[in-house]
Rosetta silent file (secondary structure, phi, psi, omega in degrees, C-alpha in Angstrom):
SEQUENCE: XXXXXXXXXXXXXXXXXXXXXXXXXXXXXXXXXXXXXXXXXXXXXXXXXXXXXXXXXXXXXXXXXXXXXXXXXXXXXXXXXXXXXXXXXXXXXXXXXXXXXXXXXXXXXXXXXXXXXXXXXXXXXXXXXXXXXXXXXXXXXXXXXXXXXXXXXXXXXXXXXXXXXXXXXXXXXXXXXXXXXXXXXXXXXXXXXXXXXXXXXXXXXXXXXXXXXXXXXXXXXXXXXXXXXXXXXXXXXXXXXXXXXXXXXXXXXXXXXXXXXXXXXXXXXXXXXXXXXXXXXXXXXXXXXXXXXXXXXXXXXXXXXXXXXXXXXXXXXXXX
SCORE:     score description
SCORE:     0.000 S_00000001
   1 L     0.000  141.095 -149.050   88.753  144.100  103.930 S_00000001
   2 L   -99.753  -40.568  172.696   91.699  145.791  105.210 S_00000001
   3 H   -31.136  -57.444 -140.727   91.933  148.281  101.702 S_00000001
   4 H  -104.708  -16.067  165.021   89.030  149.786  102.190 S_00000001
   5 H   -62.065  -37.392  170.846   89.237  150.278  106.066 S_00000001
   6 H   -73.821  -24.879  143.882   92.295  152.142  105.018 S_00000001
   7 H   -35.215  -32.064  165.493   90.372  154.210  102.740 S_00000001
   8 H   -90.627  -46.842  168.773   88.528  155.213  105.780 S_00000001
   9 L  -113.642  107.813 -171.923   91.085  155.486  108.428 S_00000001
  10 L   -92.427  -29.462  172.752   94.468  155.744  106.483 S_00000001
  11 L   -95.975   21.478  178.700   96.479  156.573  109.842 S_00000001
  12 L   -67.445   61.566 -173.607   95.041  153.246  111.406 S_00000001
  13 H   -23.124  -49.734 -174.204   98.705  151.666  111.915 S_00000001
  14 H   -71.805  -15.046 -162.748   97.001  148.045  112.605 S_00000001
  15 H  -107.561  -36.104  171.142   95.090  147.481  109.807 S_00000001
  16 H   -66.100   -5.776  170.056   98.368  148.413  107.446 S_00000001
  17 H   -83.472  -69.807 -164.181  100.173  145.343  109.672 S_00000001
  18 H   -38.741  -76.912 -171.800   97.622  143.706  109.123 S_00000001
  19 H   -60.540  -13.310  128.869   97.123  143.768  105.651 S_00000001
  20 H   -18.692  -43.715  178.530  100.658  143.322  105.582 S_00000001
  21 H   -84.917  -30.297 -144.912  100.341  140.023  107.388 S_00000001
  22 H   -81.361  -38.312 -145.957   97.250  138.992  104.885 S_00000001
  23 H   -87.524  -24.178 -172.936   99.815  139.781  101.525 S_00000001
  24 H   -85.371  -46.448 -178.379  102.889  137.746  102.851 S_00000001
  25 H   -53.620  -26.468 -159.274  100.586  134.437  103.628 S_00000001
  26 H   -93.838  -17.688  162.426   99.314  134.879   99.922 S_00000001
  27 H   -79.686  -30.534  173.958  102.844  135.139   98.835 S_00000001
  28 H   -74.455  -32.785 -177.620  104.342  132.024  100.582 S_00000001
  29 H   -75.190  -30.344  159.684  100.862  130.420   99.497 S_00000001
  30 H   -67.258  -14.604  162.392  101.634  131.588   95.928 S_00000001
  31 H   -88.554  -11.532 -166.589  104.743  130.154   96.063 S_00000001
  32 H   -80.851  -19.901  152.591  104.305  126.931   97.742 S_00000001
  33 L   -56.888  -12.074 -176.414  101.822  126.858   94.180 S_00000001
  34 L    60.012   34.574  111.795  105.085  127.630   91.615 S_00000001
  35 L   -36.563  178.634  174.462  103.641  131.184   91.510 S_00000001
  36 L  -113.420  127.559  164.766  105.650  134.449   91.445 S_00000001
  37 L   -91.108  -24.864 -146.451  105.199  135.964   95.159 S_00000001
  38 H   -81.996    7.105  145.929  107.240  138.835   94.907 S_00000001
  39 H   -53.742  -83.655 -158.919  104.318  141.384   94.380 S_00000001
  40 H   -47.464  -46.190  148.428  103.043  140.347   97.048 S_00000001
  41 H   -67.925  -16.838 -177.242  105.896  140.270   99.316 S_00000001
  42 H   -97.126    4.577 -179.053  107.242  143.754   98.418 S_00000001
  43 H   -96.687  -32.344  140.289  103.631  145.178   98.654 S_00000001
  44 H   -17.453  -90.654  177.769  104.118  143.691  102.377 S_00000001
  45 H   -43.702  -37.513  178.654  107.364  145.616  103.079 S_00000001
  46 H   -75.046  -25.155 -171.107  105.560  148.526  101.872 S_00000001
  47 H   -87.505  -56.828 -159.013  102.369  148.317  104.715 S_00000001
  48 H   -80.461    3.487 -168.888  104.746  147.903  107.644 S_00000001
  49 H   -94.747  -39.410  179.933  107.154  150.546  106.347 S_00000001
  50 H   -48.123  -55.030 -175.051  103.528  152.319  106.575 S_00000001
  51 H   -65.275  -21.778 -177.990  102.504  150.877  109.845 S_00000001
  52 H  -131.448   37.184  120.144  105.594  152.409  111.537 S_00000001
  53 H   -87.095  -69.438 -167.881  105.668  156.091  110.478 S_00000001
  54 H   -17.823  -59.467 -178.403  102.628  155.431  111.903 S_00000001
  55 L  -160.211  107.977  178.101  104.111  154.020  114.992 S_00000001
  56 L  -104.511   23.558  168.051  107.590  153.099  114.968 S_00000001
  57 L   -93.850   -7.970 -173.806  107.515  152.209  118.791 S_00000001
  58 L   -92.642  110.408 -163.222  105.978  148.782  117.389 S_00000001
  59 H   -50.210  -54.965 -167.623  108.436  145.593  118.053 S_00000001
  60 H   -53.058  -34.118  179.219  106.571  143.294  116.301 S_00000001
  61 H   -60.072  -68.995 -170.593  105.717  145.485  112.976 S_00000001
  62 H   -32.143  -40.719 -155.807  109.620  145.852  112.970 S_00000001
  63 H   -70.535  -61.512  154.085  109.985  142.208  113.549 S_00000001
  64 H   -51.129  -23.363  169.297  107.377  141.249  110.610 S_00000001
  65 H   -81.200  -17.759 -158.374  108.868  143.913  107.903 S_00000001
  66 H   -75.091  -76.425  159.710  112.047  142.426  108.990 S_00000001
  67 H   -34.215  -54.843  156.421  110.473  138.652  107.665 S_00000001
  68 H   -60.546  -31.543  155.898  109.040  139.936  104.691 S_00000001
  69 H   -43.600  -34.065 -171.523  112.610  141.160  103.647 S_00000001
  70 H   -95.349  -29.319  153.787  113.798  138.049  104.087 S_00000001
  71 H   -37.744  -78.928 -175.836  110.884  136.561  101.925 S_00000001
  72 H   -68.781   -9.551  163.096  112.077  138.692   98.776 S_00000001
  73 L   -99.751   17.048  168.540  115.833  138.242   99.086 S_00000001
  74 L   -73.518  -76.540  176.905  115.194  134.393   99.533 S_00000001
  75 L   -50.203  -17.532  169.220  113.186  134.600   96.435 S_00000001
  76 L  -109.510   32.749 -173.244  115.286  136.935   94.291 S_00000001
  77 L   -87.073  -61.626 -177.625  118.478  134.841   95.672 S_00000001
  78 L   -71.528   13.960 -170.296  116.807  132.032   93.758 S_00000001
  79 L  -106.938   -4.648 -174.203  116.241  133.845   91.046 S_00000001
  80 L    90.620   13.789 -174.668  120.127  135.003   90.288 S_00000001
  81 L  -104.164  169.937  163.994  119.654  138.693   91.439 S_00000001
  82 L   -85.409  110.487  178.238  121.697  139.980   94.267 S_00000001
  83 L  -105.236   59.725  155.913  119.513  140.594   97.567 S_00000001
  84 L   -79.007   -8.736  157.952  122.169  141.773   99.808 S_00000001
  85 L   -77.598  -10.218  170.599  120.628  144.998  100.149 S_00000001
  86 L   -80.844  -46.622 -176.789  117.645  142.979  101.465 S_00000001
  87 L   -58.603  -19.992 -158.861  119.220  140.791  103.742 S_00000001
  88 H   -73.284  -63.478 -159.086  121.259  144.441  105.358 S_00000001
  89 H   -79.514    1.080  179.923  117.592  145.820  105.959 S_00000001
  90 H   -95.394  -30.392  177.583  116.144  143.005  107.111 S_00000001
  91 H   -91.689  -10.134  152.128  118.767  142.411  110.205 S_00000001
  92 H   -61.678  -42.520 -156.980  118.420  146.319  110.522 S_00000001
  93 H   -66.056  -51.428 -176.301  114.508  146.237  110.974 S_00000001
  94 H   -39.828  -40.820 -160.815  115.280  143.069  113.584 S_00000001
  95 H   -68.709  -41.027 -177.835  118.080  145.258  115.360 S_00000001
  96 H   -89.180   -3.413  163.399  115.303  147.713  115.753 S_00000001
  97 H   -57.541  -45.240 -152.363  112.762  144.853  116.941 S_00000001
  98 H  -101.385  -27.100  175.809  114.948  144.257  119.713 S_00000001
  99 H   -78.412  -23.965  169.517  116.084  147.514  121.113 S_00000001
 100 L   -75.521    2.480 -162.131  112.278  147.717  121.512 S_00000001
 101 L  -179.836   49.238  158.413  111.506  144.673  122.786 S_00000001
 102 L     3.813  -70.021 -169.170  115.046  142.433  123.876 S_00000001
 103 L   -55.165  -10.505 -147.647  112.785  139.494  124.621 S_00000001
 104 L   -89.542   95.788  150.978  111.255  139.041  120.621 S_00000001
 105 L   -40.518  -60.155  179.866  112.739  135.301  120.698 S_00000001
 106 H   -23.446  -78.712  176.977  111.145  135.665  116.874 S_00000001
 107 H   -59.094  -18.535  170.828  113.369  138.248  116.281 S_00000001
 108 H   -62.895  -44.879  178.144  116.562  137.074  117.579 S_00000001
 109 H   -76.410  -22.421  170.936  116.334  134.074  115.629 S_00000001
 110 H   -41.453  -57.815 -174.149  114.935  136.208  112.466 S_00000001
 111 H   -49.574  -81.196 -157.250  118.451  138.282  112.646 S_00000001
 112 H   -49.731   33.043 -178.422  120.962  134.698  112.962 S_00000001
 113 H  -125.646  -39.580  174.068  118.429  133.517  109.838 S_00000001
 114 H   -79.416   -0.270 -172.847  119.568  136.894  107.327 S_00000001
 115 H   -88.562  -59.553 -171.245  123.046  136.401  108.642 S_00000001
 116 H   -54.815  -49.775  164.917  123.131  132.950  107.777 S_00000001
 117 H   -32.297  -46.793 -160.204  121.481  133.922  104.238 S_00000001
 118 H   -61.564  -42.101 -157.505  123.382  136.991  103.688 S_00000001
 119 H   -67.104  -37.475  179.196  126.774  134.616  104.583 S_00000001
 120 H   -54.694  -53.705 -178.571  125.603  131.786  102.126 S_00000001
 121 H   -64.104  -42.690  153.384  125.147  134.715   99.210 S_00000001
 122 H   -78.370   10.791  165.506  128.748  135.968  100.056 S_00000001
 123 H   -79.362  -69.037  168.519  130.275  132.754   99.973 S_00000001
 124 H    -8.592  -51.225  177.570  128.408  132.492   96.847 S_00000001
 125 L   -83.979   -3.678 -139.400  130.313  135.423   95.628 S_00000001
 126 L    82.409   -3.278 -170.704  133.558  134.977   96.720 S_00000001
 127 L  -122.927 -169.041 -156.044  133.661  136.895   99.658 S_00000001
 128 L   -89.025  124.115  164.062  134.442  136.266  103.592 S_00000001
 129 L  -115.503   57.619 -166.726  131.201  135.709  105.332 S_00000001
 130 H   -88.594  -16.805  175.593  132.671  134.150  108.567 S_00000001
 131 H   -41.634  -77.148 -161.046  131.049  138.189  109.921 S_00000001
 132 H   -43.296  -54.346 -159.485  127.621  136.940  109.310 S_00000001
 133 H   -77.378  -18.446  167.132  128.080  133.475  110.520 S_00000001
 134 H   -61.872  -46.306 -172.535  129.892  134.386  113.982 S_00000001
 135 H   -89.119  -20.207  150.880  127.282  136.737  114.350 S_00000001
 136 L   -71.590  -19.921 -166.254  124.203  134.417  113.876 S_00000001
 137 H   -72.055  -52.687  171.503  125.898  131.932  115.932 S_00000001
 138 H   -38.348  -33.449  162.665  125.958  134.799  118.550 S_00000001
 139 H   -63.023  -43.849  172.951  121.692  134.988  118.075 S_00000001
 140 H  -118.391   19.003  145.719  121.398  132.153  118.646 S_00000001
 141 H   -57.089  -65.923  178.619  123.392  131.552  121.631 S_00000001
 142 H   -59.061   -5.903 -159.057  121.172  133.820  123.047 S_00000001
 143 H   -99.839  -41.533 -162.797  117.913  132.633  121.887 S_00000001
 144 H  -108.564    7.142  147.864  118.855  129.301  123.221 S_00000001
 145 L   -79.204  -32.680  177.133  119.779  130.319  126.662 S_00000001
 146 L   -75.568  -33.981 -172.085  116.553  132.088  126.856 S_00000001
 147 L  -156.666   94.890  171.346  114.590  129.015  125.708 S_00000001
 148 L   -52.645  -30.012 -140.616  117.019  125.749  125.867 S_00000001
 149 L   -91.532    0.805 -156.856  113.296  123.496  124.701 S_00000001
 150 L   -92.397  128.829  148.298  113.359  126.035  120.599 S_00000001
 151 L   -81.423   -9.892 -166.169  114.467  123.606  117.770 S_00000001
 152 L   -95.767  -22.406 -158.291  114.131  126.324  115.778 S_00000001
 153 L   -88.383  -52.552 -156.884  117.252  128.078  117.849 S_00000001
 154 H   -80.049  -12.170  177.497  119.396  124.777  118.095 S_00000001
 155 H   -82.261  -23.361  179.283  118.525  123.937  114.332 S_00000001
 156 H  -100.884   -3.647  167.966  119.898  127.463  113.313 S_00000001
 157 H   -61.960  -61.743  152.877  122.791  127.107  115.115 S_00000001
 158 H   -41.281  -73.623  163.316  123.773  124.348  113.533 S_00000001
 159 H   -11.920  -75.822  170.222  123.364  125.763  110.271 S_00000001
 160 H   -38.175  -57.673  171.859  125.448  128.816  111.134 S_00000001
 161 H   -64.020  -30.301  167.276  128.148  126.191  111.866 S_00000001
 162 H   -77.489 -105.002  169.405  128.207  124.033  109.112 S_00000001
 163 H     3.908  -39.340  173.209  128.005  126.875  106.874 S_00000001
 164 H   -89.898  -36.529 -144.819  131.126  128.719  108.503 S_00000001
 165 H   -76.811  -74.966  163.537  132.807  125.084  108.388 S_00000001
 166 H   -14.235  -66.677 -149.325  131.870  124.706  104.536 S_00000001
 167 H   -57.377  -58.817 -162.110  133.716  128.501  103.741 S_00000001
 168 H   -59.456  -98.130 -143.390  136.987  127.681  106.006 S_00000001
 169 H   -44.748  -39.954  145.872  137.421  123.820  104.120 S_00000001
 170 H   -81.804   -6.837  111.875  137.512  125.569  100.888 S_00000001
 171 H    -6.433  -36.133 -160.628  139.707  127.522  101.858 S_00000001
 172 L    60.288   33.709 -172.525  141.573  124.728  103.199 S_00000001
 173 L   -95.806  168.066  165.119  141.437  125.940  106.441 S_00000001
 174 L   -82.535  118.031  133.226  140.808  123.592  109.894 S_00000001
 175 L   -43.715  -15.545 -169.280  137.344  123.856  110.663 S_00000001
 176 H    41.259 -144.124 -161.386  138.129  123.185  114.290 S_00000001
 177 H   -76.285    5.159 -169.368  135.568  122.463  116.862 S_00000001
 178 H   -82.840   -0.844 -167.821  132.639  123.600  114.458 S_00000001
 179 L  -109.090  -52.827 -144.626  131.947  120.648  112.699 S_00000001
 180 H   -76.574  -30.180 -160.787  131.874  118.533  116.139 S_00000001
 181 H   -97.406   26.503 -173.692  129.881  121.524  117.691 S_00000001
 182 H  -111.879  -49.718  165.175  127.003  121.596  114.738 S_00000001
 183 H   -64.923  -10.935  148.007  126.772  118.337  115.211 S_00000001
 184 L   -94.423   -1.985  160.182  125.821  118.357  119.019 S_00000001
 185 H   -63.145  -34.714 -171.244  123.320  121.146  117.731 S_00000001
 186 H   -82.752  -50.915 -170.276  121.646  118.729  115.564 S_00000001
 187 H   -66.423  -24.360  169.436  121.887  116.181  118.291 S_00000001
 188 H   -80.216  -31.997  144.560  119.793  118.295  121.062 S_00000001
 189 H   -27.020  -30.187  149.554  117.412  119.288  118.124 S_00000001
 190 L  -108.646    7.230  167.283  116.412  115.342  118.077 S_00000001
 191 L   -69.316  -66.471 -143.189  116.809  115.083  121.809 S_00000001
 192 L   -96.595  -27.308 -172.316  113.800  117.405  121.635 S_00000001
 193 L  -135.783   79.303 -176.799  112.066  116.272  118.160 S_00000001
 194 L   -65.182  -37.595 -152.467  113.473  112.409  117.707 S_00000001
 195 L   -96.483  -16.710  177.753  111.127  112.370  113.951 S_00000001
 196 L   -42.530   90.223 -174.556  112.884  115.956  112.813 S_00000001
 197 H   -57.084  -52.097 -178.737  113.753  114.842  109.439 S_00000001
 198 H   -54.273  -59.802 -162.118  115.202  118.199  108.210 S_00000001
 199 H   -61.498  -46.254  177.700  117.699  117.756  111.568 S_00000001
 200 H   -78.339  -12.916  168.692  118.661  114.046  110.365 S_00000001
 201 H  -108.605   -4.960  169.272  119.892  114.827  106.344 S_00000001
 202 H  -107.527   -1.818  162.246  121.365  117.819  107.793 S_00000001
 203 H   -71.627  -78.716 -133.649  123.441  115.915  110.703 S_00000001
 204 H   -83.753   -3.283  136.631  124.295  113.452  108.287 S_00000001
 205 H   -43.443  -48.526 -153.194  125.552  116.326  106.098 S_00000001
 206 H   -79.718  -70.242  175.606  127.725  117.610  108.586 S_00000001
 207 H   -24.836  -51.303 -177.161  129.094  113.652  108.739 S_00000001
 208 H   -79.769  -11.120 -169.032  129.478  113.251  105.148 S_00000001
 209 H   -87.699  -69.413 -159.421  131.417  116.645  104.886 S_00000001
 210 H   -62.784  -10.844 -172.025  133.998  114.887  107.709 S_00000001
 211 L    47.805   57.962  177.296  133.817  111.474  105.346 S_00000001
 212 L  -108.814   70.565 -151.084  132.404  110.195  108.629 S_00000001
 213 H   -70.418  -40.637 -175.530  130.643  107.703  105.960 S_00000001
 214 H   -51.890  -59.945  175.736  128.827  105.400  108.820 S_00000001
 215 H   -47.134  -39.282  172.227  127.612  107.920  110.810 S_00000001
 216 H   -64.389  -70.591 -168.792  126.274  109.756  107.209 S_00000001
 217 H   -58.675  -41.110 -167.259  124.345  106.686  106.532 S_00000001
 218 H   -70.006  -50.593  157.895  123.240  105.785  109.362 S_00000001
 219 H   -38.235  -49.752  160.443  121.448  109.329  109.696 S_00000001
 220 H   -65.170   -0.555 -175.744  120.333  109.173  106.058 S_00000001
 221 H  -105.715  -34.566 -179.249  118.719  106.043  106.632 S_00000001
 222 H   -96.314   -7.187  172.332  116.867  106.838  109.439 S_00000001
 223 H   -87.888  -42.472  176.392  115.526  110.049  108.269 S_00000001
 224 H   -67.646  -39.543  179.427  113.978  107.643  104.917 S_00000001
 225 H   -66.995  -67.186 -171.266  112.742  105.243  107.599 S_00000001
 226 H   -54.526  -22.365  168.520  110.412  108.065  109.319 S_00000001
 227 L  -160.925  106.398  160.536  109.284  109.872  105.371 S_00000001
 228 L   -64.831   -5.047 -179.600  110.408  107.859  102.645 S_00000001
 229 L  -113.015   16.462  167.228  109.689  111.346  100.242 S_00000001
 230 L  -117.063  174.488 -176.479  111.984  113.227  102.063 S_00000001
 231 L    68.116   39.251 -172.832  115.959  114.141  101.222 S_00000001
 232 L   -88.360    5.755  169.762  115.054  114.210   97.534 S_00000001
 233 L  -119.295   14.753  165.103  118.134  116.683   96.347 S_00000001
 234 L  -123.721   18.356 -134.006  120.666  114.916   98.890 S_00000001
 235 H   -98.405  -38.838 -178.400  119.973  111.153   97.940 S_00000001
 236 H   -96.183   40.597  110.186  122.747  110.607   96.060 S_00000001
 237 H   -61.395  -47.066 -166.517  125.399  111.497   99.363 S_00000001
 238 H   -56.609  -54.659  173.009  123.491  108.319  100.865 S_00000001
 239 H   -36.228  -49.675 -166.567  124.343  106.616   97.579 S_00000001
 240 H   -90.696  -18.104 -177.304  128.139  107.803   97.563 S_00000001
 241 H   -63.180  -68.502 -125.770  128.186  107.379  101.875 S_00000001
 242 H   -65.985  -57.940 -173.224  127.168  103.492  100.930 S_00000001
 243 H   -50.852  -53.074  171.354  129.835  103.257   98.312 S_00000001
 244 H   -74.089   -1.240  173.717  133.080  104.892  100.206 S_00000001
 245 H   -74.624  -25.859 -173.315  131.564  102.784  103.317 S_00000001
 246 H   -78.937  -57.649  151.697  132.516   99.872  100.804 S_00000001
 247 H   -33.661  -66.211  170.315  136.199  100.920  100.091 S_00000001
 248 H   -40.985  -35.756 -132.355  136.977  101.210  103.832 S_00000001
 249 H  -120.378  -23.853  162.338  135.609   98.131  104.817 S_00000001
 250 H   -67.838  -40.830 -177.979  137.108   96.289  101.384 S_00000001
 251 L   -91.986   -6.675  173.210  140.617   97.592  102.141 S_00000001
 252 L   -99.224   -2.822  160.092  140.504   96.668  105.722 S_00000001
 253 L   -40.657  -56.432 -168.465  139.446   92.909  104.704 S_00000001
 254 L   -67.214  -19.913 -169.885  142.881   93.407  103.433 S_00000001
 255 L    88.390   26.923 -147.995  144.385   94.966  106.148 S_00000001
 256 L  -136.951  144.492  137.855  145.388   97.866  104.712 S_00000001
 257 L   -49.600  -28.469 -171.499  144.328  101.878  104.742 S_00000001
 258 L  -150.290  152.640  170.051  145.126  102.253  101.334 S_00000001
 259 L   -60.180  -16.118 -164.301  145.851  100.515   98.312 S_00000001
 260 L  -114.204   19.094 -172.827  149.242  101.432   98.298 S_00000001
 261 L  -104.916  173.318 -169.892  150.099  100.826  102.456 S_00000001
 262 L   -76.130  172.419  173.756  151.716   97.540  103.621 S_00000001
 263 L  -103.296  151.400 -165.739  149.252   94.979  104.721 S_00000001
 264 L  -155.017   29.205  179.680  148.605   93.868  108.147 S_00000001
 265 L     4.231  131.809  147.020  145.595   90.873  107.658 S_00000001
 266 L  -101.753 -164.088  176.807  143.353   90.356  109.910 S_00000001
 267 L   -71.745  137.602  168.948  141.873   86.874  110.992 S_00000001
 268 L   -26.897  -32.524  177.838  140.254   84.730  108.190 S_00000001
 269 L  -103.504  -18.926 -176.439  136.971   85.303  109.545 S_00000001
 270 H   -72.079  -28.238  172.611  137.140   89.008  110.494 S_00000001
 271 H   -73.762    9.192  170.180  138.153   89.758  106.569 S_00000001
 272 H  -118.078  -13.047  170.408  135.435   87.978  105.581 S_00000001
 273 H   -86.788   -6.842  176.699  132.693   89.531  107.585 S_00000001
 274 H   -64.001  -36.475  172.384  134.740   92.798  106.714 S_00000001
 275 H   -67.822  -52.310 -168.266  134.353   91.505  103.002 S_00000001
 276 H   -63.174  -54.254  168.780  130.593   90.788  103.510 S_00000001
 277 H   -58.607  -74.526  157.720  129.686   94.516  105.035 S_00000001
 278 H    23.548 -104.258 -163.225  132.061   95.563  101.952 S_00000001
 279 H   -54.940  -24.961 -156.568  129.451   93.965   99.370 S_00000001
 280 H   -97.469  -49.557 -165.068  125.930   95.027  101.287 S_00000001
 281 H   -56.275  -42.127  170.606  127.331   98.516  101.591 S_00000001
 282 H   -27.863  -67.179 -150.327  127.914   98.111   97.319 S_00000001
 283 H   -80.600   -4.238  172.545  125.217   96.470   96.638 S_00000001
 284 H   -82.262  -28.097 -167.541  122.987   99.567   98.616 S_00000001
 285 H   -76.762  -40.998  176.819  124.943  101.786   96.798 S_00000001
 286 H   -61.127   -6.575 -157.291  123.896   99.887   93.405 S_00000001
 287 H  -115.759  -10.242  161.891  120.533   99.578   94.413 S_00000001
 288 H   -51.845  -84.490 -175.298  120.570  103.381   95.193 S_00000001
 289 L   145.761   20.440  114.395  121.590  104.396   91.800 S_00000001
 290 L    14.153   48.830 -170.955  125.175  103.390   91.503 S_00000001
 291 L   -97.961   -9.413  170.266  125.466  103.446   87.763 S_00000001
 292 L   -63.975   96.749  176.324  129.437  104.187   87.339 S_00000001
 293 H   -67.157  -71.422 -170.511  130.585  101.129   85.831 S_00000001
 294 H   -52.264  -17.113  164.187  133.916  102.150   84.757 S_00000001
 295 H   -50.153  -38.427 -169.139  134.521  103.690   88.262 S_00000001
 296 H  -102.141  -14.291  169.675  133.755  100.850   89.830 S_00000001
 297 H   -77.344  -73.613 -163.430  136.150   98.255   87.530 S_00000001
 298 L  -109.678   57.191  172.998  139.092  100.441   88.362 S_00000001
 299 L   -94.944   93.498 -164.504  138.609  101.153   91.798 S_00000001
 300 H   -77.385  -30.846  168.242  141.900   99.818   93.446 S_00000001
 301 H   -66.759  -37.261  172.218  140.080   99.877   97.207 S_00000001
 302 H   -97.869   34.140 -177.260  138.041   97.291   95.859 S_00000001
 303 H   -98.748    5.642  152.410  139.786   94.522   94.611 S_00000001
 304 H   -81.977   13.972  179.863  139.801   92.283   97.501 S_00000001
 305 L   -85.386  -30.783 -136.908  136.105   92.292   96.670 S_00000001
 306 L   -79.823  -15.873 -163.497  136.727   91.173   93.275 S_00000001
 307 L   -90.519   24.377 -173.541  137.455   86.928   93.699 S_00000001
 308 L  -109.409  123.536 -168.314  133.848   86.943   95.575 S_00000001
 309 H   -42.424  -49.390 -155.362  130.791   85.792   92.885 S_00000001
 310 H   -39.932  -36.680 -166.383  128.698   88.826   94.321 S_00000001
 311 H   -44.267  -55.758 -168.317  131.560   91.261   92.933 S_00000001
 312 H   -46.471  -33.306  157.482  130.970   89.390   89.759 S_00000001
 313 H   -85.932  -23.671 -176.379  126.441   90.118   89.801 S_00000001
 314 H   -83.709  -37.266  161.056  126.891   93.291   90.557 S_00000001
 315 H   -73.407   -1.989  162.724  128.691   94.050   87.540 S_00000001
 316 H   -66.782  -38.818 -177.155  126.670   92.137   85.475 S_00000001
 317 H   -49.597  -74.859 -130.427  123.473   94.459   86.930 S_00000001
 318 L   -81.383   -7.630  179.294  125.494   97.480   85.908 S_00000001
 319 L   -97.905  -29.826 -173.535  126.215   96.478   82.563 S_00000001
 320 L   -90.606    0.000    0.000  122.899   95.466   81.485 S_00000001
């Protein structure tokens, strides 16, 4: 028991890391349980803050108080408090990981993981976090020059981009090459892990943010083929990809971009398999959970749908 060793040797640096290490598994294990961890993590923060007066030449202690920091502003992030004084000490403790020990992969990717956090919680607020996200991106450039084969480096990378992408587009700014280059982040991240689930609803994020609807689907679809329980708070983007896949593909039956642009037909049979994809894309969306009737009645992209019987069952489904 690591207490009572420290009752005996109290300047014994390792055994406060240690027990340090012991209090943060029982806080992610109390949480992964719908416990409250955050005893547990700030009783953490406190042994390695221990372990280095002890010995503050130790990368790794830094590296782990650094992690537990990042524990307790996750958790009081979700809780509605502000942890931006957590995330600031948690990419200090990394910063000092690393002048001791450059090579701490861990830590490189620790830092670009509080960056991205801190930058979601000042988005959050209103305020610019394009610092943080330049500067995670920057982490993990290096992390993923040092080791090209870490999904964990090309997966935060990604993040960091989408995330700066997000902030500029409300804004109403040009994302520029960041949306294209999050999305070849994702794609070496299933070069290396093809079954990476997390990597496939968060490409086809990036997709559905460009109202790149195919591409969105096709990724959402294929992450539900490999775990049918996963993507259960993004399910309705597949649902809304399926629907605006149906508009495109309805107004170019017609020949048209828009409801209101001239027409420009195509041949009788390409507007009818154009018509066909249309309804399957629809009827996925209804089968989804598609429940806007009146949305779907006065939807002007889809009335070249409307003389076809199917148009006619699907609104029967939705009415009953």
């Amino acid at each position: 028991d690591f207490s009572e060793a420290l009752k005996l040797f109290p300047a014994y640096a390792e055994a406060w890391k240690n027990r340090g290490l012991a209090r943060v598994n029982r806080g992610v294990f109390r949480m992964d349980r719908g416990q409250d961890p955050e005893g547990d993590f700030a009783d953490a923060i406190a042994d390695y803050s221990a372990a280095l007066t002890l010995d503050s030449a130790h990368a790794e202690a830094w590296m782990r108080l650094g992690a537990a920091r990042i524990l307790l502003a996750n958790r009081k992030q979700m809780r509605g408090q502000n942890p931006d004084e957590e995330y600031g000490a948690a990419i200090a403790d990394y910063d000092q990981a690393l002048r001791r020990n450059p090579s701490l992969l861990d830590a490189l990717m620790g830092r670009g993981m509080a960056r991205i956090n801190r930058g979601v919680l000042r988005m959050g607020r209103g305020l610019d976090p394009e610092e943080d996200y330049a500067a995670a991106i920057a982490d993990y450039d290096v992390a993923i020059e040092r080791n090209s084969a870490s999904v964990a480096a090309w997966m935060g990378r990604a993040l960091a981009r989408n995330n700066w992408c997000e902030f500029k587009m409300r804004g109403r700014e040009d994302p520029g090459e960041q949306y294209a280059a999050a999305i070849a982040d994702y794609g070496e991240a299933l070069k290396l892990g093809p079954t990476n689930v997390v990597a496939l609803w968060q490409r086809g994020n990036v997709h559905w943010e460009m109202n790149r609807w195919a591409e969105a689907v096709a990724d959402f679809e294929a992450a539900l083929r490999i775990d049918p329980t996963s993507g259960r708070g993004q399910r309705d983007r597949l649902v809304i990809a399926h629907y605006n896949l149906a508009c495109i593909l309805s107004l170019r039956s017609a020949g048209k971009d828009s409801p209101e642009a001239a027409a420009s037909p195509p041949s009788l049979a390409d507007a009818a398999a154009l018509r066909d994809a249309a309804l399957q894309h629809l009827r996925q969306a209804v089968d989804l959970g598609w429940k806007d009737l009146k949305h779907l009645e006065g939807d002007a992209d889809l009335l070249p749908l409307r003389a076809d019987p199917r148009w006619a069952e699907l609104l029967r489904e939705l009415k009953e």
